[in-house]
Structures are given as C-alpha cells and as structure tokens.
C-alpha positions as CSV (number, residue, x, y, z in Angstrom):
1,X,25.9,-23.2,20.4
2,X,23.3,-21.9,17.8
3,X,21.8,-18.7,17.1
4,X,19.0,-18.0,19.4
5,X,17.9,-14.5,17.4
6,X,18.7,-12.9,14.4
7,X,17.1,-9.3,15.1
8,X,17.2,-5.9,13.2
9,X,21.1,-5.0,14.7
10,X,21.8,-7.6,16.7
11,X,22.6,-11.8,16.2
12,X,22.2,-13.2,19.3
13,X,23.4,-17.0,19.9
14,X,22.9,-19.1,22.5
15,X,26.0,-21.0,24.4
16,X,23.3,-23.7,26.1
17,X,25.1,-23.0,29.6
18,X,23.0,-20.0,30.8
19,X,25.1,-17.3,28.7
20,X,24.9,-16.1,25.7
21,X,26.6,-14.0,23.2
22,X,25.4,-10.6,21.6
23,X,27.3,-9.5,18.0
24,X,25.9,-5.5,17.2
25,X,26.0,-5.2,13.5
26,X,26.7,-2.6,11.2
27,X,23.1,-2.9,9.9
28,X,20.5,0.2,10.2
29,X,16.8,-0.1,10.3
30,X,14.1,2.7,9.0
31,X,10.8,2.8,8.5
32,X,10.7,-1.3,9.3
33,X,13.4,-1.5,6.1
34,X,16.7,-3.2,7.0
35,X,18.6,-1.1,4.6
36,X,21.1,-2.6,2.2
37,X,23.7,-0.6,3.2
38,X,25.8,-1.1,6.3
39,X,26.2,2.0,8.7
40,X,30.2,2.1,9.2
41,X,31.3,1.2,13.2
42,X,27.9,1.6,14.0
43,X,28.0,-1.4,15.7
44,X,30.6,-0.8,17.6
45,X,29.0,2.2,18.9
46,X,25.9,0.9,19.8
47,X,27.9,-1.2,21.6
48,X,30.6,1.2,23.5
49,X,27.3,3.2,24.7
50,X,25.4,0.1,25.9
51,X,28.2,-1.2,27.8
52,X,29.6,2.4,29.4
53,X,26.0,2.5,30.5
54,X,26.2,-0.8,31.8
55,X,28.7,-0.2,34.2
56,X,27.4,3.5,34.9
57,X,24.0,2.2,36.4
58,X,25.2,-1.4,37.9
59,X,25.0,0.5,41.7
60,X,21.2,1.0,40.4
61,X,20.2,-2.1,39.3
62,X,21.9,-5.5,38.1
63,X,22.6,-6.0,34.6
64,X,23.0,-8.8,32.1
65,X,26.9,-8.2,30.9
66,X,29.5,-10.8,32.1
67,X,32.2,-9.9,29.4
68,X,33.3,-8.0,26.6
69,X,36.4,-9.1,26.2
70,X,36.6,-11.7,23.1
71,X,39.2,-14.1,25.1
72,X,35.6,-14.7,27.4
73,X,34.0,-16.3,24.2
74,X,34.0,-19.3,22.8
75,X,36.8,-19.7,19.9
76,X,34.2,-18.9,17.2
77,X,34.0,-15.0,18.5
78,X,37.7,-14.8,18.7
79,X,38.7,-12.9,15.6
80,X,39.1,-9.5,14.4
81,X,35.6,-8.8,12.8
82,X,33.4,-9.5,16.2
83,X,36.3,-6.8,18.2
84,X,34.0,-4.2,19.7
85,X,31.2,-5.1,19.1
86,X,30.3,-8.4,21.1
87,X,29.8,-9.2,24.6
88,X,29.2,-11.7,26.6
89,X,25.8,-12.0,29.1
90,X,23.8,-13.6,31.2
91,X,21.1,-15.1,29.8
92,X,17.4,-13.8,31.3
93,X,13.9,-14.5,31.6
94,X,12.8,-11.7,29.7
95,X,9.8,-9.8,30.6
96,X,7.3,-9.3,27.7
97,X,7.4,-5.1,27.9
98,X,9.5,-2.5,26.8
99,X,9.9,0.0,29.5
100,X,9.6,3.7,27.9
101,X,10.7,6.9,29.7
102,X,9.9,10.0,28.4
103,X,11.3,13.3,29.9
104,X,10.2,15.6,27.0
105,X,7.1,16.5,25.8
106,X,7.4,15.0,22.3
107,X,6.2,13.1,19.6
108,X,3.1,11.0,20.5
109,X,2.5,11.8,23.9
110,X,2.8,15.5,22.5
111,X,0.1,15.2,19.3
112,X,-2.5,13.9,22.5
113,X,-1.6,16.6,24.3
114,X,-2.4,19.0,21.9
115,X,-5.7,17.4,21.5
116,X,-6.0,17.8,25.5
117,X,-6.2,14.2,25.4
118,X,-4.5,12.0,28.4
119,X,-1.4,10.1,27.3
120,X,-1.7,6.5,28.3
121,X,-3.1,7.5,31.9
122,X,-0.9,10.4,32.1
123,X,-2.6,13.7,32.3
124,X,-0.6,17.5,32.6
125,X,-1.8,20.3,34.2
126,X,1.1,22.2,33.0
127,X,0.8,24.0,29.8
128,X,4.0,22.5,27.7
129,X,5.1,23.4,24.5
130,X,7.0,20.8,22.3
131,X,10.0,19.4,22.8
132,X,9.5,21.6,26.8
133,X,10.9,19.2,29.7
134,X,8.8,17.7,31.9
135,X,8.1,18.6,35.3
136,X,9.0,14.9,36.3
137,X,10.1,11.9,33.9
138,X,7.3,9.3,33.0
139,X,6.9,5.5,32.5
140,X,5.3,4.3,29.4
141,X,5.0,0.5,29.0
142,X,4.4,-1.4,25.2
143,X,4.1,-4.8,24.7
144,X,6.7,-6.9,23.1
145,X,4.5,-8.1,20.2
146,X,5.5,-11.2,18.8
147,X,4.5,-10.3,15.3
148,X,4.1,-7.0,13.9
149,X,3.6,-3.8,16.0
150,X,4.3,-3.2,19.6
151,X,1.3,-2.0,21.8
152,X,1.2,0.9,24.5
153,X,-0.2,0.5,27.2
154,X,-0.6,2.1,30.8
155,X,1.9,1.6,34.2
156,X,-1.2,0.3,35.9
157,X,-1.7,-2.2,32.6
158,X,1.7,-3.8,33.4
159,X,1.6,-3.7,36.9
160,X,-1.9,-5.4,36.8
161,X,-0.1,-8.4,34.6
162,X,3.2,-8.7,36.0
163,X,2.1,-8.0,39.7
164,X,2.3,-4.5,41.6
165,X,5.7,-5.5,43.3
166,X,7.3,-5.9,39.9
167,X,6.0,-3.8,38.3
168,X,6.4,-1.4,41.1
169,X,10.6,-2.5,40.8
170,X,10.6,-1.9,37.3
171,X,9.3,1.9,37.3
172,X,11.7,2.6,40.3
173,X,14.3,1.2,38.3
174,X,13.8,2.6,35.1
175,X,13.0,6.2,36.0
176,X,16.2,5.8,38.8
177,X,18.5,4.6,35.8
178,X,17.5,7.5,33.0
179,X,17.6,10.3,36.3
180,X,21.8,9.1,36.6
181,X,22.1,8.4,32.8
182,X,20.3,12.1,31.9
183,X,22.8,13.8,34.0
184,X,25.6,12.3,32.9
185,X,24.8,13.8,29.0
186,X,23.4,16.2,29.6
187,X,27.0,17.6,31.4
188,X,28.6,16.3,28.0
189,X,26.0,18.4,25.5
190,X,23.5,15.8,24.7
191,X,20.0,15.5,26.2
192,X,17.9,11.7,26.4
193,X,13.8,12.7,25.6
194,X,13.0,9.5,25.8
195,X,14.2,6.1,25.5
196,X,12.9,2.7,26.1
197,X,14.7,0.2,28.7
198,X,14.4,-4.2,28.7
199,X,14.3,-6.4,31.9
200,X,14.6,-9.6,33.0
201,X,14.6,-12.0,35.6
202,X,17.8,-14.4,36.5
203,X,18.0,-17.7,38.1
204,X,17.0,-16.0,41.6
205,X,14.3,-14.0,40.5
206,X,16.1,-11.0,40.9
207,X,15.4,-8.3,38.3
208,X,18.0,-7.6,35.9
209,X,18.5,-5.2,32.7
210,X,19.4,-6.5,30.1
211,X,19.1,-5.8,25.9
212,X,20.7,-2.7,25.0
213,X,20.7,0.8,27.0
214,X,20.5,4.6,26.1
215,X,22.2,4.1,22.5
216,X,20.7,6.4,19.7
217,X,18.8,3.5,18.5
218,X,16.8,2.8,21.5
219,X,17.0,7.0,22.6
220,X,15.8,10.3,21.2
221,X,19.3,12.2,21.8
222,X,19.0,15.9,21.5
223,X,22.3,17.8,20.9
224,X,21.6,20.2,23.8
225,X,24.4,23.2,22.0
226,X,21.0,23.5,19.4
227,X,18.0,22.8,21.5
228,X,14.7,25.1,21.3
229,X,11.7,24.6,23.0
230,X,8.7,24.8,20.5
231,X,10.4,22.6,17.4
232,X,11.5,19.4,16.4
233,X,15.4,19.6,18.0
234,X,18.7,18.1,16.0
235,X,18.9,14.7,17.1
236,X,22.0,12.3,17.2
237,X,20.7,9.2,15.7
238,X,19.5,8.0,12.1
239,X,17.1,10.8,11.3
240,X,19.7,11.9,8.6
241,X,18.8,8.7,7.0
242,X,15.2,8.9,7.4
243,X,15.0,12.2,6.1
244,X,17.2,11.2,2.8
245,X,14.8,8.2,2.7
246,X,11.9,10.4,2.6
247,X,13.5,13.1,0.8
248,X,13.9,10.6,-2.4
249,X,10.5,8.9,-1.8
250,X,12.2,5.8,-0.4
251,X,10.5,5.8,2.9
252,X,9.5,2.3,3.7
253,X,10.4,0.5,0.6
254,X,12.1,-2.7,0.9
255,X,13.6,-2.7,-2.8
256,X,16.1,0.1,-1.9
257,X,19.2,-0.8,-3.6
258,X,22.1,1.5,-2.0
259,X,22.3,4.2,0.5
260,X,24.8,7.0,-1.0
261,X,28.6,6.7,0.5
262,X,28.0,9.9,1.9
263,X,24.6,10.0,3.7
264,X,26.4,6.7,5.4
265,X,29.2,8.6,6.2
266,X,27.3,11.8,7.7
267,X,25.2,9.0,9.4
268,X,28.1,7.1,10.7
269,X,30.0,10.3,12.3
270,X,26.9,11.2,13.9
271,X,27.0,7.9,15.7
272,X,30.4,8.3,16.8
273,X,29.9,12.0,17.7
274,X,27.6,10.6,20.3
275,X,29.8,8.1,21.5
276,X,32.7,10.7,22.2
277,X,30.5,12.5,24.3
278,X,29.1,9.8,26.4
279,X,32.2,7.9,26.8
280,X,35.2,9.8,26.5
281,X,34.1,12.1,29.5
C-alpha cells in the first residue's frame, strides 16, 4: 500500500489491487492556506454527507464507494482515529474536469452578468437579481490543473475534448444528480447554489462518480430559513473562517499561527448543523 495523494482534506492511499482508501481530515483550507488549526469532526462530516449522498444518487449514476465500514480495510485503518471518516473505493480513471452546477445566480457567473457579459457560453435573457434562482440549472466545466489554478471553461470545450457522448453523459449526469440532491435539502432548510461534481471511468468504461459529493466544501449551502434574493445569503460552510481571516488581515497568509478555540468551534457546529439536516431526515 502507499499513499497515492496527500490533498488539502483528504490522504488518499493506494491498496495496488484496484481499491483504494480515502481518510477525510480534520484540516480546513482558505484562501489556498491549509490552516494550522484542525476544524473539530469536520472530517467526519465531510464524510457522512459524501457518503449519504452516495447512496442517495446510486439509482442516477454509479459511484466509487465499496465500504465504509473499517473491518473492509486493511489492518492499518482499523483503529479508533480513522472511525468515520474513511471509506473504501473503487479506484477510477479520473477525468481531467471538475463538473460545476450552478442553480443560483451568484458569484462569478453573477459579476459577468452584471456587465451583460455571457458566462462561459451561457447567456440569460431573464433579468436576475443576485443570489435569484435560475430558470434551469447549468453546467460549468474547469480544468483539473496540475499546478496552480483550475481553468473554466465551456460545456462545448469539454465535450469537444472528451467526445460529445461523454461529455453528453456527464452533463445528464450531473444536472440529474444536483435536480435529486437539491430537493432533498431543500425539504430539510438548506439550499445547494452551486457545487462542483468528479467522474471517472472503471474497468468497463462505464462512467462513475467519484471524489467527494454535495459537502459544504465542494457546495455553496444556503440556510433557506434566511435566504433573500438581492444579497450575499448565510451559508453553511467555512465562510465564518474566511471572514475572521479577513477580519484580522490574515487572509492568505501562510504564517498563521492558531485559529481561536472559538471561531473553530462556531466553524465546527456549522458543519455538523449541516450534517443533521441532510442526514438525519
């Protein structure tokens, strides 16, 4: 076995036999700062939502998890500290593009709008203020840059390099999976603007997802109980952190020495807030 990726969250290792295992850390990244200071369970949220989600869309499209119970892994995994936050997958061909579905008018896509710009080939007749729904979800490819910053870039981009049937299955697949996933939070008080989905191929060429799924990491949650069109809505992932980050000129600086116990702990119950509503439902 050795350790195939040590990302931002996640250590990924690689069992040599076609699987491999996926530990979620505690750690938080902002402004492209791992920060110093662990997020507490946040791990174990990330992955709870990931793998609810999992099994929520697997009628949609296939999926990478084969396990999440630790008695799966090898003997390494199998002790207290990787409980609840490790799981066991399939390993993929992965495809080089993060798959991003916005349902919101926000962020980006908004500041070209209000220039009357189009957004990555995406052009609205509507007249939307931000934060306003969509009439109809939209795809929004980047490139998986090896080094340094990802790239957008238009549906008709990716489906020119991956092929029009692929690409073609991705879309259907991604806009099919946040339709299912919006509805189900959006019963339980949270609303998904936007997030960003991973695929893969298997051994068959079948396509797969894999990574993580609709976690506050990869997602702009919304809690729906304070949502206003025409603002910047309350949001259920680490912008407490950014904004104390920003709020003590911190913002990007790789020498920070300790987040405060209780901006971690604010942070951390926002986390599991999320999870209770997702899940527990």
């Amino acid at each position: 076995m050795k350790k195939y990726a040590s990302g931002k969250v996640r250590e990924v290792y690689d069992l040599e036999d076609g699987r491999m295992v996926i530990v979620t850390t505690d750690r938080l990244s902002a402004f492209d700062v791992i920060l110093p200071t662990l997020i507490t369970d946040k791990g174990k949220v990330l992955n709870a939502l990931s793998n609810f989600w999992f099994e929520y869309t697997k009628d949609i499209v296939k999926n990478h998890m084969i396990s999440s119970d630790l008695k799966d892994m090898p003997a390494e995994f199998q002790k207290p500290e990787y409980e609840g936050r490790t799981i066991l997958v399939k390993k993929l061909k992965m495809i080089p593009y993060e798959v991003i579905v916005r349902g919101y008018m926000f962020g980006s896509m908004y500041e070209a709008y209000k220039k009357g710009e189009p957004f990555l080939g995406h052009s609205f007749d509507k007249e939307y203020k931000q934060a306003e729904k969509l009439e109809e979800p939209i795809v929004t490819p980047s490139t998986k840059a090896a080094e340094g910053h990802d790239i957008n870039v238009t549906l008709d981009y990716m489906k020119k390099d991956l092929g029009e049937e692929l690409g073609t299955k991705i879309e259907k697949a991604a806009l099919a999976v946040y339709k299912k996933c919006y509805e189900h939070a959006y019963k339980n008080g949270i609303i998904i603007a936007d997030t960003k989905f991973e695929f893969g191929l298997d051994e068959n060429g079948q396509l797969v997802l894999g990574d993580e799924v609709l976690t506050p990491d990869s997602s702009r949650f919304w809690d729906l109980s304070k949502y206003e069109v025409g603002g910047s809505p309350a949001s259920y992932d680490k912008q407490f952190v950014r904004d104390w980050l920003k709020a003590n000129n911190l913002a990007g600086d790789p020498n920070i020495k300790e987040i405060p116990a209780d901006v971690v702990a604010q942070t951390s119950a926002i986390y599991k807030e999320c999870e209770a509503k997702i899940c527990h439902k």
